[in-house]
ZAMARGU-4260 file (C-alpha; in steps of 0.2 Angstrom, whole numbers, plus 5000, padded with zeros to 4 digits):
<rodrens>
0) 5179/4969/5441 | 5186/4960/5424 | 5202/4970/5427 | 5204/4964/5444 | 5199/4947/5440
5) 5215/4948/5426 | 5225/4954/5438 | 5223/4939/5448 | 5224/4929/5436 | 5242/4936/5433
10) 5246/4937/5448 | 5244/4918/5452 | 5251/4912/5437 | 5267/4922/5442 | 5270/4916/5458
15) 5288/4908/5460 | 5286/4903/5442 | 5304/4905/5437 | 5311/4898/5455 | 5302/4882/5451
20) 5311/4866/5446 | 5302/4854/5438 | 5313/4839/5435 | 5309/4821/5426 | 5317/4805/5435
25) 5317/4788/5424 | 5319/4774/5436 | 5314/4758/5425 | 5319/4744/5437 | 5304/4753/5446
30) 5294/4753/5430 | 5291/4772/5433 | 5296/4791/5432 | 5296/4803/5443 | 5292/4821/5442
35) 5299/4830/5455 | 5297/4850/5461 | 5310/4857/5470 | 5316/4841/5473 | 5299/4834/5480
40) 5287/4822/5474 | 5273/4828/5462 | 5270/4812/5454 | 5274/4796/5445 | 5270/4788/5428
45) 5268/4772/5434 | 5267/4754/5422 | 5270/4739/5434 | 5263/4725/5425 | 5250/4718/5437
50) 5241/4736/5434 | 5228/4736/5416 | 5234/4751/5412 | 5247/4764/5417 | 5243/4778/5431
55) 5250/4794/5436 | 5251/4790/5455 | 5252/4796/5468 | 5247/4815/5463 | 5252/4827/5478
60) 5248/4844/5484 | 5264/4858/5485 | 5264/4854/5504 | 5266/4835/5501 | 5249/4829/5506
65) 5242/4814/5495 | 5227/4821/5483 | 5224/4803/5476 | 5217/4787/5486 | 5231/4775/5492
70) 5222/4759/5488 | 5224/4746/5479 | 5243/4752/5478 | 5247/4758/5496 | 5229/4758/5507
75) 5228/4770/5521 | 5217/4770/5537 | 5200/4775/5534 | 5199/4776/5516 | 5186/4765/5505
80) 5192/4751/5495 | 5179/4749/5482 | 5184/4748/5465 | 5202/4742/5466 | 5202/4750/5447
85) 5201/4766/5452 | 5221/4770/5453 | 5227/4789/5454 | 5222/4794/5436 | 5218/4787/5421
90) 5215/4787/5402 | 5202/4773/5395 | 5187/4767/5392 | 5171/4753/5395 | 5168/4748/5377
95) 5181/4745/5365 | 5173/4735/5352 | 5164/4727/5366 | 5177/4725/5378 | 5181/4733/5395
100) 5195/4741/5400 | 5190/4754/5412 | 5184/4741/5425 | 5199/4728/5420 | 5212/4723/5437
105) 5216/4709/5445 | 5200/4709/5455 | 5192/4701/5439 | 5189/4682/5438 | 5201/4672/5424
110) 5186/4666/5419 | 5178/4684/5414 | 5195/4690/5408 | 5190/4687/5391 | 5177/4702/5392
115) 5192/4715/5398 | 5204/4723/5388 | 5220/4730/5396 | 5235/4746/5391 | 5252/4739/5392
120) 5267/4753/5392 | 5277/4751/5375 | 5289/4764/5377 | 5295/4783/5382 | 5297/4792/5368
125) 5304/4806/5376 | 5308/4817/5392 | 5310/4837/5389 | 5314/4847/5404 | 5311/4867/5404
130) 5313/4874/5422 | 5296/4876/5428 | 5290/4865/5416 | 5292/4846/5410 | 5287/4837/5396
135) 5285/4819/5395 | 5278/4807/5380 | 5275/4788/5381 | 5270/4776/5369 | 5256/4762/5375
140) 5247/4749/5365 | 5225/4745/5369 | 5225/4725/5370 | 5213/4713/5368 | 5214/4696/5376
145) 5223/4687/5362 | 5238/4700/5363 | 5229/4709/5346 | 5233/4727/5346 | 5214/4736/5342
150) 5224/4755/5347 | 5241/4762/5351 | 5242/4777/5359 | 5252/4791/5359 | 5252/4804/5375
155) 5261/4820/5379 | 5261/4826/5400 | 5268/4843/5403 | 5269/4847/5422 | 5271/4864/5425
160) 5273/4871/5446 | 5270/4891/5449 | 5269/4893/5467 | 5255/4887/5473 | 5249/4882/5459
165) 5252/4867/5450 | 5248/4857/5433 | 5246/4844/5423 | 5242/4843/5404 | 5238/4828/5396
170) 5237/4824/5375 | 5232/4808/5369 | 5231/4802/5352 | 5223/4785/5347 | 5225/4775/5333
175) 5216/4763/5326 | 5226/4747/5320 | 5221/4734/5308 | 5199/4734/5312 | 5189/4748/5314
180) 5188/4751/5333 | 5172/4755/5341 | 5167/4766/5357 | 5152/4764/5359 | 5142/4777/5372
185) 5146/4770/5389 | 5146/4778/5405 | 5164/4771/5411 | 5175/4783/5407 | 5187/4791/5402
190) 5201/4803/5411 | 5200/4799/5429 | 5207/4804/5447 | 5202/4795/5460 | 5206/4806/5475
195) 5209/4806/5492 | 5195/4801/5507 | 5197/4819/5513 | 5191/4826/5496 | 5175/4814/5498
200) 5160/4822/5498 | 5152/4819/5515 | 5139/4803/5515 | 5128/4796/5529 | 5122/4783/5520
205) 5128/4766/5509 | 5126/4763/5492 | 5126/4752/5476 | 5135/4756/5461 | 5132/4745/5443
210) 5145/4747/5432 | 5143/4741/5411 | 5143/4721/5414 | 5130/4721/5428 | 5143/4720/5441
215) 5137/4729/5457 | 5150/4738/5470 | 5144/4742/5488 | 5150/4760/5494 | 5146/4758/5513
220) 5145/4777/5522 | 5161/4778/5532 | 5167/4790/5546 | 5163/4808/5539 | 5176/4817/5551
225) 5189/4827/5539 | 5180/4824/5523 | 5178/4842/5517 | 5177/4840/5495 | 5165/4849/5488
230) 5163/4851/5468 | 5158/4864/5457 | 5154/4864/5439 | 5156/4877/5426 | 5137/4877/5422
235) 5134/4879/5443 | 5129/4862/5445 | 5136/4858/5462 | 5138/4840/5473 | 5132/4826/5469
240) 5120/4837/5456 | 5135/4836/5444 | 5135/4819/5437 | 5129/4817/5422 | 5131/4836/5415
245) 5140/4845/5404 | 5151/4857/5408 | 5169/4864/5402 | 5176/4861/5419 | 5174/4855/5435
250) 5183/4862/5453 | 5183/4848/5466 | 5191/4860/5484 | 5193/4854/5500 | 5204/4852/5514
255) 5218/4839/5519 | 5228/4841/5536 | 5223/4858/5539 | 5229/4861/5518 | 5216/4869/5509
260) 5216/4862/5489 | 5209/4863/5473 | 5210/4850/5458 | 5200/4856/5443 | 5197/4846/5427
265) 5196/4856/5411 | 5190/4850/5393 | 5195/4858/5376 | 5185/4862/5362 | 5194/4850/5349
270) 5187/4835/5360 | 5173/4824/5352 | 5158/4824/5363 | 5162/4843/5367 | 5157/4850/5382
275) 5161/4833/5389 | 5148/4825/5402 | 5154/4824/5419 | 5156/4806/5426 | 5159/4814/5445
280) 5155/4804/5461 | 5155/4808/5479 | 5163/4794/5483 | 5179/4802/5476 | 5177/4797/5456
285) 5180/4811/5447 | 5180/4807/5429 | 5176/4818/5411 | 5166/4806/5399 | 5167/4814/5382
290) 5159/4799/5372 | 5148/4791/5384 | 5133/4801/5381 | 5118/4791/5381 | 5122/4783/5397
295) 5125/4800/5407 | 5112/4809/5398 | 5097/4798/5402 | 5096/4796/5383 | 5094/4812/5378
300) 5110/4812/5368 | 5120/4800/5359 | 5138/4798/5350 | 5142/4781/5347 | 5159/4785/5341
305) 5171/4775/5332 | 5188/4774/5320 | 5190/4767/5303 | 5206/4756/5301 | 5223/4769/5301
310) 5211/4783/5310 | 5218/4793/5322 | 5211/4803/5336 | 5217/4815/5349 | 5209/4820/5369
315) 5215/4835/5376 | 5214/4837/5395 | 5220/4848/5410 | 5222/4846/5427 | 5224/4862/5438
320) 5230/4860/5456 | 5229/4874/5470 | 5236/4874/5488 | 5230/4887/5502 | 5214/4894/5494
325) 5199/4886/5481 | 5200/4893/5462 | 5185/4906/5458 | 5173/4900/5445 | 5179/4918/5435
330) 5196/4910/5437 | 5194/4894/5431 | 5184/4902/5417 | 5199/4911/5409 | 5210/4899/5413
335) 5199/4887/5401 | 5197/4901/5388 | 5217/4902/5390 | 5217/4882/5386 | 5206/4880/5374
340) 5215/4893/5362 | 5230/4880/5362
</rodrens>
């Protein structure tokens, strides 16, 4: 059985590799860049100004279809519009030396502002293009409300496309500026998607979500017709059953437009708070938390971490996208053995 297994794994990690193009496009004026396969879409790293932080978005399938939500940015029919924060995906945090910037966006009063901190895009540091495979690094600094920089970060994509499977690598380093920079346990974070209605989890009823501050966000139940997602954790937790565990991955499959996909989340070992808690919803959050530990685990565990002044630390996460079938848990578990020995 292992042998098959590898030769399955081999095989998918073949297909079409070296016909692949995967190609970086820098449009400024439009405060983005593309990635392109083939030509097509995959995504964009997006920093307009009136976002908190910069986004890949949208994120699409190898047949076009849109695996992240289209609201705030570019609402479509029948899709929730809770959380306006929630924009493609994400890297932050709820508590920065007790300020938000997970839940910061324009929905937020001018008079609670001061509470919120926001990312600003400083700079691209560099665009690297390898056939099948593109790498590109950015430069952005944490603020706080007075401008003061508490962290600037430094992150690394690669976008790799093999056939019908696709991916997305993502290396963050943080550095702490002039003050030592908290993060304290909080269940707000930290690298997000927040996908596509059809990738939902089935709900017949409404509900009420609080995040840090007290604010609470009504998810009403909407139309269930076509919402197909389903996730799956590497300990077998499965739904709604897989908030607040831990796990080294989670496989969210559905279907979209007759499109069957697969987005899984995979840690890595050098991550603090390793295996990272799962901040996963059915109303399309799906989220790994590596440091908010006492708030997902019922207070079972703690972390509390933080950074002295001039201290640096570095998150290391991987998206896997499939089209036309759902990864195998033995699949997914030597592709996170495969990832975690980088």
């Amino acid at each position: 059985m292992a042998a098959v297994l590898l030769s399955l794994f081999s095989a998918i990690n073949a297909q079409t590799s070296s016909t692949d193009q995967v190609r970086l496009i820098r449009k400024d004026a439009e405060q983005k860049v593309e990635i392109r396969v083939n030509g097509e879409l995959f995504t964009a790293y997006y920093f307009p100004g009136d976002l908190a932080k910069p986004v890949l978005y949208p994120i699409k399938s190898v047949a076009g279809n849109d695996l992240t939500r289209g609201f705030p940015l570019d609402p479509r029919p029948g899709e929730r519009i809770d959380h306006p924060h929630h924009v493609g995906h994400w890297f932050n945090y709820g508590d920065v030396n007790g300020l938000d910037f997970w839940n910061n966006s324009d929905a937020i009063p001018a008079e609670k502002k001061s509470g919120y901190g926001t990312i600003r895009h400083r700079g691209v540091k560099s665009m690297i293009e390898k056939g099948n495979r593109a790498e590109l690094e950015v430069e952005t600094d944490w603020l706080a409300p007075n401008g003061e920089i508490l962290l600037k970060e430094t992150t690394r994509f690669v976008f790799i496309s093999e056939g019908k499977k696709r991916s997305i690598e993502r290396m963050t380093t943080l550095s702490a500026q002039n003050q030592p920079v908290s993060l304290k346990d909080n269940k707000e974070g930290m690298f997000a998607i927040r996908v596509a209605r059809e990738l939902e989890h089935p709900s017949d009823k409404p509900e009420l979500f609080t995040d840090a501050n007290g604010i609470a966000t009504l998810v009403p139940s909407l139309n269930n017709e076509g919402v197909t997602g389903k996730y799956l954790s590497s300990a077998g937790k499965i739904g709604d059953d897989v908030w607040g565990t831990r796990g080294t991955w989670v496989n969210l499959s559905g279907e979209i437009k007759g499109e069957k996909v697969a987005i899984a989340i995979l840690d890595h070992p050098s991550n603090p708070g390793y295996p990272t808690y799962w901040h996963a919803r059915g109303y399309g959050l799906f989220a790994a938390n590596s440091l908010g530990q006492k708030a997902l685990s019922g207070g079972k565990d703690e972390l509390n971490f933080g950074l002295k002044a001039g201290e640096s630390v570095t998150f290391r996460y991987k998206i896997l996208i499939h089209s036309g079938t759902s990864f195998t848990d033995e699949l997914l578990h030597m592709e996170f053995g495969a990832f975690s020995k980088k």
